[in-house]
N, CA, C and O atoms as a CHARMM CRD file, in Angstrom:
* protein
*
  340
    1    1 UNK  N     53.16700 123.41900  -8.60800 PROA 1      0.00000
    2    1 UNK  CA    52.33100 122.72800  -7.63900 PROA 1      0.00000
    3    1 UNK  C     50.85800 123.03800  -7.87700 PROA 1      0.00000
    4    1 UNK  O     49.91900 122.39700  -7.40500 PROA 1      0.00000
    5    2 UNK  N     50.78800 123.96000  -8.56300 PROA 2      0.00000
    6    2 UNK  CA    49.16900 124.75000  -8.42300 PROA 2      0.00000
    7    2 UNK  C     48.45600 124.03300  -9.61200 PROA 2      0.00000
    8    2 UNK  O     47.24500 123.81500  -9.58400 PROA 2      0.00000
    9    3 UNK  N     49.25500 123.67400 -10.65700 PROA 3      0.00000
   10    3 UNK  CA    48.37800 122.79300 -11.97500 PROA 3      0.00000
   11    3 UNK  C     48.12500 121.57600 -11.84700 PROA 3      0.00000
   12    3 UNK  O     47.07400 120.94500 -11.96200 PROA 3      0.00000
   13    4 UNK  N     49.41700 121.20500 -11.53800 PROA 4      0.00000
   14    4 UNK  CA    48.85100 119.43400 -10.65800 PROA 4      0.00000
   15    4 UNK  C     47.62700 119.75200  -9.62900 PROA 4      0.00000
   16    4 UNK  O     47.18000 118.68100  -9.21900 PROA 4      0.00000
   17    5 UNK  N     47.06500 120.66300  -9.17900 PROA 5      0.00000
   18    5 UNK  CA    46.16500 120.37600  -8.21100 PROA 5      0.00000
   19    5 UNK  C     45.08100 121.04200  -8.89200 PROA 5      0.00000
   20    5 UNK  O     43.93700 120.96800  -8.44400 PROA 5      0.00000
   21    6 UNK  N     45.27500 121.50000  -9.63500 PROA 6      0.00000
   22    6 UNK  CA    43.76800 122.31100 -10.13000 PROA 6      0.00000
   23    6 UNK  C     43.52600 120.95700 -11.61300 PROA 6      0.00000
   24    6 UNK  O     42.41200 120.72200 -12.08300 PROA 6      0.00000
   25    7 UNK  N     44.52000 120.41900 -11.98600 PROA 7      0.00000
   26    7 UNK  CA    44.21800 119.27800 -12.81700 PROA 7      0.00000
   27    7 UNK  C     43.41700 118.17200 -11.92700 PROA 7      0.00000
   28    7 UNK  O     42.47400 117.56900 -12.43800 PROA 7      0.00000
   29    8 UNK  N     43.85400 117.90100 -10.46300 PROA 8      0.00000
   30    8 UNK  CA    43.10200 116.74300  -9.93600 PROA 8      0.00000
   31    8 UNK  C     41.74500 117.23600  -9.30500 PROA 8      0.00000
   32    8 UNK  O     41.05500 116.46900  -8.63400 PROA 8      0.00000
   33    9 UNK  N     41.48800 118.18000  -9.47800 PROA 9      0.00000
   34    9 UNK  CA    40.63400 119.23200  -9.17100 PROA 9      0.00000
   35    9 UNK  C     39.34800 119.13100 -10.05800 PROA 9      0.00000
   36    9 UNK  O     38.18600 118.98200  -9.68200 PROA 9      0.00000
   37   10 UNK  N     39.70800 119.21700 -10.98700 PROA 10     0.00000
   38   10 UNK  CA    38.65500 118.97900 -12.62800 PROA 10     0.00000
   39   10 UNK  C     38.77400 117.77100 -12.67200 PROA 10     0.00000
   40   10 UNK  O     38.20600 117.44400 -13.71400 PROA 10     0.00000
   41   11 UNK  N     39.27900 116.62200 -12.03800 PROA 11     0.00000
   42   11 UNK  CA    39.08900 115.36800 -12.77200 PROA 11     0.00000
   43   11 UNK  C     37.87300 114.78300 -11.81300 PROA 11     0.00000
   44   11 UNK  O     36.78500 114.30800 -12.14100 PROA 11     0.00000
   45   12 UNK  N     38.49200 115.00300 -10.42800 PROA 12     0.00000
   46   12 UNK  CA    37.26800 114.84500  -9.36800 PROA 12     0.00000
   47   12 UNK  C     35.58500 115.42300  -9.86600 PROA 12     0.00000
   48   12 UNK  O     34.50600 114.85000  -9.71500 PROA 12     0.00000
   49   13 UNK  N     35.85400 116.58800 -10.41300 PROA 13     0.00000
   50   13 UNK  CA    34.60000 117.41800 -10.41300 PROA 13     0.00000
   51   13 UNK  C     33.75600 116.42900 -11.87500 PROA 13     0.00000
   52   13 UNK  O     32.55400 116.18500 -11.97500 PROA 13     0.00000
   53   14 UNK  N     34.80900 116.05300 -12.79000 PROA 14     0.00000
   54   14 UNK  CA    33.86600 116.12000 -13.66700 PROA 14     0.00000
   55   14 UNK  C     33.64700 114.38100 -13.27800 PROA 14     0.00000
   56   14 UNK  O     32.59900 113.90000 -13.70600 PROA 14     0.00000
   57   15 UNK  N     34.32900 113.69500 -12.70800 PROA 15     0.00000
   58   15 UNK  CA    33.93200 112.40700 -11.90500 PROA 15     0.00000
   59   15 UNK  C     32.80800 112.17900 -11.52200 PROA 15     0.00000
   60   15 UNK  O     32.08100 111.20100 -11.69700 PROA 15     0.00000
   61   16 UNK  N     32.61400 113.43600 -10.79600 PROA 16     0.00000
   62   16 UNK  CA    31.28600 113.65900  -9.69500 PROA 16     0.00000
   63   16 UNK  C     29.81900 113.76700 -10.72200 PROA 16     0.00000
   64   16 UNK  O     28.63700 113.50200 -10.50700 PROA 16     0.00000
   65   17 UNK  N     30.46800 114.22400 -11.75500 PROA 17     0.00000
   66   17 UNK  CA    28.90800 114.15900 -12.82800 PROA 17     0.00000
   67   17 UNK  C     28.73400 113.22000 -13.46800 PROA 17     0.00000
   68   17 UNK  O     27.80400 113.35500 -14.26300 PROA 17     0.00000
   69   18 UNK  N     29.61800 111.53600 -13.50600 PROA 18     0.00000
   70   18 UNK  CA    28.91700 110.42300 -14.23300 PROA 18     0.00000
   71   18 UNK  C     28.43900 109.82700 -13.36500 PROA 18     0.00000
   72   18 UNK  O     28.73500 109.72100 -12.17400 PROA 18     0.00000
   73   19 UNK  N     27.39600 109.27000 -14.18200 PROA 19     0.00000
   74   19 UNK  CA    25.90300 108.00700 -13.60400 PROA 19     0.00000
   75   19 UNK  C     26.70700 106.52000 -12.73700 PROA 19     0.00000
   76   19 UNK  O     27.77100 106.03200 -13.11800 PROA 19     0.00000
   77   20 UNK  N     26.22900 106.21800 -12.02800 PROA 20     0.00000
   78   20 UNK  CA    26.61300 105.01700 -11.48100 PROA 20     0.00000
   79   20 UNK  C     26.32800 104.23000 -11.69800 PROA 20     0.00000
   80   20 UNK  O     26.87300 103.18100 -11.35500 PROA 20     0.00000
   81   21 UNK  N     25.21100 104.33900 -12.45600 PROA 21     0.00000
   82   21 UNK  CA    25.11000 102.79800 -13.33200 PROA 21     0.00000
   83   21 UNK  C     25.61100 102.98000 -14.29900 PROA 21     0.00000
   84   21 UNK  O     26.43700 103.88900 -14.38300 PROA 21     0.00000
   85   22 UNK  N     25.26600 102.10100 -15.50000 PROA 22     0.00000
   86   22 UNK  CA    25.67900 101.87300 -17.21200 PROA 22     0.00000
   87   22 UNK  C     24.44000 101.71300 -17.56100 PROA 22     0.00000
   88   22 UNK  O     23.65200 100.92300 -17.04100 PROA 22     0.00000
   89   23 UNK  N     24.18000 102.60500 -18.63400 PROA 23     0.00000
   90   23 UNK  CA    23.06500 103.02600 -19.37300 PROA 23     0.00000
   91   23 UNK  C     22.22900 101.95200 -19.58500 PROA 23     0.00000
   92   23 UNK  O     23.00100 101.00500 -19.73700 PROA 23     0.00000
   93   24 UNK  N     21.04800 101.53200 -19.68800 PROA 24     0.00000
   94   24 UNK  CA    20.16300 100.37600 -19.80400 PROA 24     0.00000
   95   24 UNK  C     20.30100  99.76300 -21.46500 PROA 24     0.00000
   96   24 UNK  O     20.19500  98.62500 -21.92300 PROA 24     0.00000
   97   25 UNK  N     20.52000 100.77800 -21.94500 PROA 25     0.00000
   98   25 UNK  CA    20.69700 100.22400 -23.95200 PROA 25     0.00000
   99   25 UNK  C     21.95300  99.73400 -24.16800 PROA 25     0.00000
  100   25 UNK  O     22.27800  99.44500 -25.31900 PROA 25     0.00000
  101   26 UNK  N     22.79500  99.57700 -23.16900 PROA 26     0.00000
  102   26 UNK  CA    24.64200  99.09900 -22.98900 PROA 26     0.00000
  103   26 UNK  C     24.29800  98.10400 -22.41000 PROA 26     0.00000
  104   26 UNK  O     24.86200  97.16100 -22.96700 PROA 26     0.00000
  105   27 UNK  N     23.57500  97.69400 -21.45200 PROA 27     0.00000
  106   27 UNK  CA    23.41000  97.04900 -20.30300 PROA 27     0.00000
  107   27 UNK  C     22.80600  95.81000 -20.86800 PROA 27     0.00000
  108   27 UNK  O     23.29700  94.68700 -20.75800 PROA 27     0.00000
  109   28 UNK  N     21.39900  96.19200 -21.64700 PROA 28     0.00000
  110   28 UNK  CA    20.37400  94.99600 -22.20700 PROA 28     0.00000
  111   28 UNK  C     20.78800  94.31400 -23.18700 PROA 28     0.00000
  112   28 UNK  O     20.03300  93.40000 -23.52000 PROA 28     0.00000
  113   29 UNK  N     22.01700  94.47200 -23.95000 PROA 29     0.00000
  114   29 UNK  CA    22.19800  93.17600 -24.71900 PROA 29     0.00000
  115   29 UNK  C     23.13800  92.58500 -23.95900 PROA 29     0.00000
  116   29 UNK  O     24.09100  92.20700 -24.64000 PROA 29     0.00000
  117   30 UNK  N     23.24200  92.34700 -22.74300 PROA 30     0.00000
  118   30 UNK  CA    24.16800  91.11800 -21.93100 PROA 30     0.00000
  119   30 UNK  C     23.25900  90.24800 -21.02700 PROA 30     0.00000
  120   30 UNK  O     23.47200  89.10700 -20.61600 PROA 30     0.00000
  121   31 UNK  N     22.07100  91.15100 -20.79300 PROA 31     0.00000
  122   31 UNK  CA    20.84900  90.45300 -20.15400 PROA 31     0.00000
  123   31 UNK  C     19.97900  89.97500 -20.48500 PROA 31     0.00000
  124   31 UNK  O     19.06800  90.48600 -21.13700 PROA 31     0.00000
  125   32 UNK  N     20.16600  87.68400 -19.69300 PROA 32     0.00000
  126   32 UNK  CA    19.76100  86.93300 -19.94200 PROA 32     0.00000
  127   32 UNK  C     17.98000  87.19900 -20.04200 PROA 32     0.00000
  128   32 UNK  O     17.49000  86.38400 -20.82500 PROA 32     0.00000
  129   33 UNK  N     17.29400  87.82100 -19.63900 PROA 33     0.00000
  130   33 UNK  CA    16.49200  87.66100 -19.22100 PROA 33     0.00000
  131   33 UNK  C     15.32500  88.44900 -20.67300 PROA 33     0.00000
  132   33 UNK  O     14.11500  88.29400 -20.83800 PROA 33     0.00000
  133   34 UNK  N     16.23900  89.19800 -21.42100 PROA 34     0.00000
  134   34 UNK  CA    15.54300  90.32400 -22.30600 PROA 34     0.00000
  135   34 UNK  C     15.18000  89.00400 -23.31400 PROA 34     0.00000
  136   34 UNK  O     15.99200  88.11200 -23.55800 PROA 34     0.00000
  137   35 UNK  N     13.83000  89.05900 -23.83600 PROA 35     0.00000
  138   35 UNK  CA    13.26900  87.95900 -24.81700 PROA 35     0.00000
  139   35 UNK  C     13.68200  88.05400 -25.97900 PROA 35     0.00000
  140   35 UNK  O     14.21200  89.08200 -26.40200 PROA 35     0.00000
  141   36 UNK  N     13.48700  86.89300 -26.74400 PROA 36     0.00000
  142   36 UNK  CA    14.29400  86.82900 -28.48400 PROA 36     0.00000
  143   36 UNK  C     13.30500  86.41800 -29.29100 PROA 36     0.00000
  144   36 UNK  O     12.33000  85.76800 -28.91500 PROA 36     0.00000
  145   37 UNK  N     13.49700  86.73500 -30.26500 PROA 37     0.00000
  146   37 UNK  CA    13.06800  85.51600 -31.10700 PROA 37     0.00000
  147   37 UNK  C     13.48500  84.34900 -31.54600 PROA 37     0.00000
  148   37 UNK  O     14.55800  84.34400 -32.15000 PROA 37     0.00000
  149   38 UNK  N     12.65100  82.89000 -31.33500 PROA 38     0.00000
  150   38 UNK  CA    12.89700  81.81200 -31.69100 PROA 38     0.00000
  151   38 UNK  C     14.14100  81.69200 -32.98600 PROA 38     0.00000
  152   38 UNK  O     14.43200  82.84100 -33.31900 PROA 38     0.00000
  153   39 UNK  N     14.65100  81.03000 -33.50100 PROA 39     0.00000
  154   39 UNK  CA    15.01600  80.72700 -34.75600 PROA 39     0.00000
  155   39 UNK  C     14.09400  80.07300 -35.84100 PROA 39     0.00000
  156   39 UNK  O     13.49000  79.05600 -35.50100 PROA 39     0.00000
  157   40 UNK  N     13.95000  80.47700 -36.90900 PROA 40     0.00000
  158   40 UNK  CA    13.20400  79.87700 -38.05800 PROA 40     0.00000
  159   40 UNK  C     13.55300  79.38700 -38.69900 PROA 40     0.00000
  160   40 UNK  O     14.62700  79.83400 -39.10000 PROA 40     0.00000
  161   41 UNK  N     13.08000  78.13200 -39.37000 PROA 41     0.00000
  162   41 UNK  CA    13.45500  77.95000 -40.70200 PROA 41     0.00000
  163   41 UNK  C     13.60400  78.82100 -41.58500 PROA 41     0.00000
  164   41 UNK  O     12.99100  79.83700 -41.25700 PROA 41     0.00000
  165   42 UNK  N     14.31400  78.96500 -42.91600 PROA 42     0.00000
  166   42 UNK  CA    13.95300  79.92600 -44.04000 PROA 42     0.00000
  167   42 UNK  C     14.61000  79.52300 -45.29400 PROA 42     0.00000
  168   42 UNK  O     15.66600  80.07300 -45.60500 PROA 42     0.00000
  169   43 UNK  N     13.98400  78.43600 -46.19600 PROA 43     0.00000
  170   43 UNK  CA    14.35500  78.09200 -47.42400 PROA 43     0.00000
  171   43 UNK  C     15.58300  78.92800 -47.85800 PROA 43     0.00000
  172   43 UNK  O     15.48700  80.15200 -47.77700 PROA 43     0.00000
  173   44 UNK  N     16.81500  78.32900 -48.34500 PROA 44     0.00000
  174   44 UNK  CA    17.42000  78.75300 -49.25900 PROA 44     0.00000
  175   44 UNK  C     16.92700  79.33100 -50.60900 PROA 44     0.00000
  176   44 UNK  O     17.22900  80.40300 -51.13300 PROA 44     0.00000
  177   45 UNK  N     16.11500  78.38200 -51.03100 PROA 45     0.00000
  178   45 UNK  CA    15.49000  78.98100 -52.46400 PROA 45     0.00000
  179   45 UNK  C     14.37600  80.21100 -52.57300 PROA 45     0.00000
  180   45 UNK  O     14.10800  80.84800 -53.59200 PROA 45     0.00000
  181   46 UNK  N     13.59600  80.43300 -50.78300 PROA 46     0.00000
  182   46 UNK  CA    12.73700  81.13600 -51.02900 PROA 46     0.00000
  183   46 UNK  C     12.85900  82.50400 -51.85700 PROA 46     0.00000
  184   46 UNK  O     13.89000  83.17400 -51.92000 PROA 46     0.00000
  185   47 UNK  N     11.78700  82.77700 -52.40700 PROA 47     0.00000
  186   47 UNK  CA    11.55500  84.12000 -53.17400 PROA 47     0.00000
  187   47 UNK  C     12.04300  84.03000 -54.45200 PROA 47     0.00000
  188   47 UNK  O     11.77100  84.91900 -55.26000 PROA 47     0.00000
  189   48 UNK  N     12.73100  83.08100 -54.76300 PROA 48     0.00000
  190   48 UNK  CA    13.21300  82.86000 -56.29200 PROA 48     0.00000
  191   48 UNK  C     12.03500  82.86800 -57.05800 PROA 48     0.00000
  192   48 UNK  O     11.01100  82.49400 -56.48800 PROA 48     0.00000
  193   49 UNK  N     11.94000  83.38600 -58.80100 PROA 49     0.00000
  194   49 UNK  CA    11.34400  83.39700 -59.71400 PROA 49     0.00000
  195   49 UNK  C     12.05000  83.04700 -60.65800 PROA 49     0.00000
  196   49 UNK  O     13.14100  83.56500 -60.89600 PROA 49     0.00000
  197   50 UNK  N     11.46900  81.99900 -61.42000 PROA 50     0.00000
  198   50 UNK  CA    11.71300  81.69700 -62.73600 PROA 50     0.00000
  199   50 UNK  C     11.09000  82.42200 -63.50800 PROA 50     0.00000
  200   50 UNK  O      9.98600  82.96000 -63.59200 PROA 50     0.00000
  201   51 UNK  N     12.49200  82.28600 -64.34000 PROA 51     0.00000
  202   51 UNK  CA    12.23800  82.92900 -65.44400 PROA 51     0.00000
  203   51 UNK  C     12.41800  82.01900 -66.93400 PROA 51     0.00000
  204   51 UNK  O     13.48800  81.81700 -67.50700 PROA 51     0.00000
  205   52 UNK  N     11.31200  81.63200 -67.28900 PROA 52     0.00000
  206   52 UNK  CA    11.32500  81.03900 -68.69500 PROA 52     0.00000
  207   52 UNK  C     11.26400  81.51600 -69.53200 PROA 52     0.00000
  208   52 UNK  O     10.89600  82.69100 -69.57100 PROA 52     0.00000
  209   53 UNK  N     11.69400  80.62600 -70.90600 PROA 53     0.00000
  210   53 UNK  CA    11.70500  81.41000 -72.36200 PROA 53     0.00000
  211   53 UNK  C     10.20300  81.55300 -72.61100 PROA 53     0.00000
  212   53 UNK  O      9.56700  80.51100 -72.45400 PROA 53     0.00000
  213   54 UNK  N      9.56900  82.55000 -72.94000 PROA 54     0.00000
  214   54 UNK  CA     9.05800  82.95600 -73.87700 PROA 54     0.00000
  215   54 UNK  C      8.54100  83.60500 -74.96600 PROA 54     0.00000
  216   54 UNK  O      9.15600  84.61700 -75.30200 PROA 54     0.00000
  217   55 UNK  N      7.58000  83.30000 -75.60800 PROA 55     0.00000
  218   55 UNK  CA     7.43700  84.42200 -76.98600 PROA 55     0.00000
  219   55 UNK  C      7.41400  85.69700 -76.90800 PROA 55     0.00000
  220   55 UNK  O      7.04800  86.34600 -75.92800 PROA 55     0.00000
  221   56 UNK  N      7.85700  86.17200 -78.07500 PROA 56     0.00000
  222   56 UNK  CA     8.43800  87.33600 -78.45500 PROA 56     0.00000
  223   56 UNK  C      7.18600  88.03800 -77.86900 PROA 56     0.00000
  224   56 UNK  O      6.19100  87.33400 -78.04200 PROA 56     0.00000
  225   57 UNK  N      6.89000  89.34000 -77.15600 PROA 57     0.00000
  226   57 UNK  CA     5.46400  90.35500 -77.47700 PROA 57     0.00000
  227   57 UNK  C      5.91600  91.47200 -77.98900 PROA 57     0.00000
  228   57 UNK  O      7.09100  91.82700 -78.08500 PROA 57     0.00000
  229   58 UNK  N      4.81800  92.10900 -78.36900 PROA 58     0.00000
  230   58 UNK  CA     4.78300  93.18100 -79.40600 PROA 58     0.00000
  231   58 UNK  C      5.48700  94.54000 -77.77900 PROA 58     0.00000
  232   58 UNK  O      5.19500  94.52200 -76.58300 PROA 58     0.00000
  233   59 UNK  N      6.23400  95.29600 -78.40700 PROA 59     0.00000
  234   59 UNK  CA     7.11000  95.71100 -77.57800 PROA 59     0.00000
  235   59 UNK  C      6.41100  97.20800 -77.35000 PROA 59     0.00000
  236   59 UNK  O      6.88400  97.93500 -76.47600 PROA 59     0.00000
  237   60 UNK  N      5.46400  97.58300 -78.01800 PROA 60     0.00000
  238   60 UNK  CA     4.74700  99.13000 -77.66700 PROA 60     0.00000
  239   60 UNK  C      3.87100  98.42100 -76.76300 PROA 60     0.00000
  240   60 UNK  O      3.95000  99.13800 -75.76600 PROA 60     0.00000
  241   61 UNK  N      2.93600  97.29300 -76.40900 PROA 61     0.00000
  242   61 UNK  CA     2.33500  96.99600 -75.50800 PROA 61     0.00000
  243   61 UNK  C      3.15200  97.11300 -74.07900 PROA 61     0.00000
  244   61 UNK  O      2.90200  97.91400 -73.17800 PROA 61     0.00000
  245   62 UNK  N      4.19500  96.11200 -74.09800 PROA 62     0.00000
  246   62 UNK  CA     5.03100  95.88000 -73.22100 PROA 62     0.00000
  247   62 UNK  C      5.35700  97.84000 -72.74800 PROA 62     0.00000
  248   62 UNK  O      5.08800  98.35600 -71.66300 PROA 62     0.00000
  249   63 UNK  N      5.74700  98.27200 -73.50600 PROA 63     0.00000
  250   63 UNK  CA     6.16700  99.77700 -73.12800 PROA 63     0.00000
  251   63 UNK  C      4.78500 100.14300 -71.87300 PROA 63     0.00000
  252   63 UNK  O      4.70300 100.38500 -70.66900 PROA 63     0.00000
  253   64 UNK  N      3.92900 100.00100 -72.97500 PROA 64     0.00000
  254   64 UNK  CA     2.50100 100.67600 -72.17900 PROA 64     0.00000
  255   64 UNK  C      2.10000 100.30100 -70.47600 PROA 64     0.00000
  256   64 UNK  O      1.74100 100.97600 -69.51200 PROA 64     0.00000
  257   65 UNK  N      2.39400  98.79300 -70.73100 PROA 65     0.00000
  258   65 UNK  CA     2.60900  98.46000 -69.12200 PROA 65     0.00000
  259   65 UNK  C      3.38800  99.00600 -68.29800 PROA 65     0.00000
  260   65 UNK  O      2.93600  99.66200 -67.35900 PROA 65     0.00000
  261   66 UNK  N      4.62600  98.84700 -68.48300 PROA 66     0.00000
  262   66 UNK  CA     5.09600  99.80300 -67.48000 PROA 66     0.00000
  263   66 UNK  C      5.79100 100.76700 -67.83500 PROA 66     0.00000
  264   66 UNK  O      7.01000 100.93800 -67.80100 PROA 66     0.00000
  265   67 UNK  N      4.97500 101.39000 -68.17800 PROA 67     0.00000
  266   67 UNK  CA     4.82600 103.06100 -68.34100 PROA 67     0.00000
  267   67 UNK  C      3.88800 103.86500 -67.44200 PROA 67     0.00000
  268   67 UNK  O      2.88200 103.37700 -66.92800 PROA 67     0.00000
  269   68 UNK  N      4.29000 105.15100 -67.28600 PROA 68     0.00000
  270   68 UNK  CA     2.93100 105.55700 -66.61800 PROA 68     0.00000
  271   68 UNK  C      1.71900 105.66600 -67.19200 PROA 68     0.00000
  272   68 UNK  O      1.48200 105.56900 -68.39600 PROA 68     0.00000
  273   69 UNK  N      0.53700 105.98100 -65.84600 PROA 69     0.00000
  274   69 UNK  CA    -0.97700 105.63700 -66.72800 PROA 69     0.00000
  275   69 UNK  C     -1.40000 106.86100 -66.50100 PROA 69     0.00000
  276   69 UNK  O     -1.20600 107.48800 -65.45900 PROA 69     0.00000
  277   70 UNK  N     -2.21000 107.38500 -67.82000 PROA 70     0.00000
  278   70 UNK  CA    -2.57300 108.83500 -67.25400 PROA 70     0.00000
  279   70 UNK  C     -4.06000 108.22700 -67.38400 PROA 70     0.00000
  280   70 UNK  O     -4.63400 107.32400 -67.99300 PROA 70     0.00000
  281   71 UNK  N     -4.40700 109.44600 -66.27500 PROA 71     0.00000
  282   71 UNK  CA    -5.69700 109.76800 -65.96400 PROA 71     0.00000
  283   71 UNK  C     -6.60100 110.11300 -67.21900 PROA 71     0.00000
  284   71 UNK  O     -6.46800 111.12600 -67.90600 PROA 71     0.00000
  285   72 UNK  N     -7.50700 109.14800 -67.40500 PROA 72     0.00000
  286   72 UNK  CA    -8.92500 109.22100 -68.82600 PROA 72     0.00000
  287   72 UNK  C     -9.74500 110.58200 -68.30500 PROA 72     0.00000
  288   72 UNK  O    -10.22100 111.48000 -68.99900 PROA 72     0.00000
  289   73 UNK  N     -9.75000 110.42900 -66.79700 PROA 73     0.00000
  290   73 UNK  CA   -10.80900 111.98400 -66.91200 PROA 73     0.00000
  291   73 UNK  C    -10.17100 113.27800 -66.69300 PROA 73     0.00000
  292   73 UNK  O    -10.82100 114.28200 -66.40300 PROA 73     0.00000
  293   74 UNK  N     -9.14000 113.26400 -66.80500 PROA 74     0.00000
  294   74 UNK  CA    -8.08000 114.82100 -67.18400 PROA 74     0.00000
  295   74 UNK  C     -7.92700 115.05500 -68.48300 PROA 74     0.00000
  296   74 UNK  O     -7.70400 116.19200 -68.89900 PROA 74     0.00000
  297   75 UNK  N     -8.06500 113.64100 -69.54500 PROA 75     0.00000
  298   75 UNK  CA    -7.60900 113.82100 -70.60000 PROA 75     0.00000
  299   75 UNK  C     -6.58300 113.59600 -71.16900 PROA 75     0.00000
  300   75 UNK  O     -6.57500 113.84700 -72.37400 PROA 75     0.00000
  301   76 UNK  N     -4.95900 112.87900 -70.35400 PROA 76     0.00000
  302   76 UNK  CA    -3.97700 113.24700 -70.51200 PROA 76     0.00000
  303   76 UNK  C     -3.44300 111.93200 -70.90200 PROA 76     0.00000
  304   76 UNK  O     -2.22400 111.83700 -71.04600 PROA 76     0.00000
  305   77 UNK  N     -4.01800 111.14600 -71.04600 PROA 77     0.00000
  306   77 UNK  CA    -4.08500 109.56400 -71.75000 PROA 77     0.00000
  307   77 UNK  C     -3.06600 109.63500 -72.97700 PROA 77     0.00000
  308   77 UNK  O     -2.91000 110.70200 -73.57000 PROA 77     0.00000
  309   78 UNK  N     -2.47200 108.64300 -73.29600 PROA 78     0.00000
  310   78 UNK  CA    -1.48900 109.07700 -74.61900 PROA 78     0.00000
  311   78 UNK  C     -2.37100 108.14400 -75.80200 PROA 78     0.00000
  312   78 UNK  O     -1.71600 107.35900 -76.48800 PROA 78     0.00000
  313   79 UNK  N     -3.73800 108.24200 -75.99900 PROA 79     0.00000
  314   79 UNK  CA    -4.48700 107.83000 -77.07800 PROA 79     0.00000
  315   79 UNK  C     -3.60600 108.60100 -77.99100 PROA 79     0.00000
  316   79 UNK  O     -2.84100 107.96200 -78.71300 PROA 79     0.00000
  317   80 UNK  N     -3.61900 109.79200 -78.04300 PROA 80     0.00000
  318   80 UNK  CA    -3.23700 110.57600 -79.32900 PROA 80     0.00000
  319   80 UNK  C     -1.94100 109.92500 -79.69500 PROA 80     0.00000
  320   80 UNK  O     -1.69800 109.78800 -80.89400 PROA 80     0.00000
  321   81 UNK  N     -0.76300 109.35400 -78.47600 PROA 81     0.00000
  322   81 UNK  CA     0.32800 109.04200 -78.90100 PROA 81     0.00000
  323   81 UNK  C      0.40400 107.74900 -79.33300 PROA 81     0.00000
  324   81 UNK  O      1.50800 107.36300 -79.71900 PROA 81     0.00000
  325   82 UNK  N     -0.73000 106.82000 -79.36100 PROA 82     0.00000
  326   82 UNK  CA    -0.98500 105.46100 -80.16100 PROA 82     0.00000
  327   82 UNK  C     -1.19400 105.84800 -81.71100 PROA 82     0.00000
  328   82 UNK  O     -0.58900 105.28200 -82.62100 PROA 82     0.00000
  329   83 UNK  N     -2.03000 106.77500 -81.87400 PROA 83     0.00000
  330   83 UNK  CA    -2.38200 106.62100 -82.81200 PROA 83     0.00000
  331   83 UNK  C     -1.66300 107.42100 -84.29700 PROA 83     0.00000
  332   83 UNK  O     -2.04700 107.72400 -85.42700 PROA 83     0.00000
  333   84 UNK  N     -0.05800 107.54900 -83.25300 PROA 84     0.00000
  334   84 UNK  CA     0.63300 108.41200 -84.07700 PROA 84     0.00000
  335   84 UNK  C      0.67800 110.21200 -84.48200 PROA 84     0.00000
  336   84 UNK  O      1.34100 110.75100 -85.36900 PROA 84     0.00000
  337   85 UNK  N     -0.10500 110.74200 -83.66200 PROA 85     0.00000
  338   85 UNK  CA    -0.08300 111.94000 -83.58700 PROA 85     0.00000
  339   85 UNK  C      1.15200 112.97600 -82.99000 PROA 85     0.00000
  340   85 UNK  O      0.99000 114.19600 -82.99400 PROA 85     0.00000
């Protein structure tokens, strides 16, 4: 008799410590009233880049672009490594 009552005992108590409402961040996506954004258009194709054929480039240039750039006034420039050193 004593666990059945000390069980309805703790259920009451910990009853007594939830909120009576429902949290406002549960609450606000059912409420009409919270603003939206419109709908947009938005191209299917947008952001696409073509890519066409073209000529061959010299491929140590191409490297050099995107490669990193060192700093000319530290010194650390890869002149020396152009010129085969």
């Amino acid at each position: 008799m004593m666990k059945p009552l000390s069980l309805a005992a703790l259920g009451l108590g910990l009853a007594a410590c939830m909120p009576t409402q429902h949290p406002s961040y549960l609450v606000s996506a059912a409420d009409p009233a919270v603003g939206t954004r419109p709908p947009a258009y938005s191209s299917v194709t947008a952001g696409i880049r073509g890519y066409d054929v073209v000529e061959p480039l010299d491929w140590r240039e191409l490297n050099r672009r995107v490669g990193p750039q060192g700093n000319p006034e530290r010194g650390d420039s890869d002149d020396a490594a152009r010129r085969g050193r």
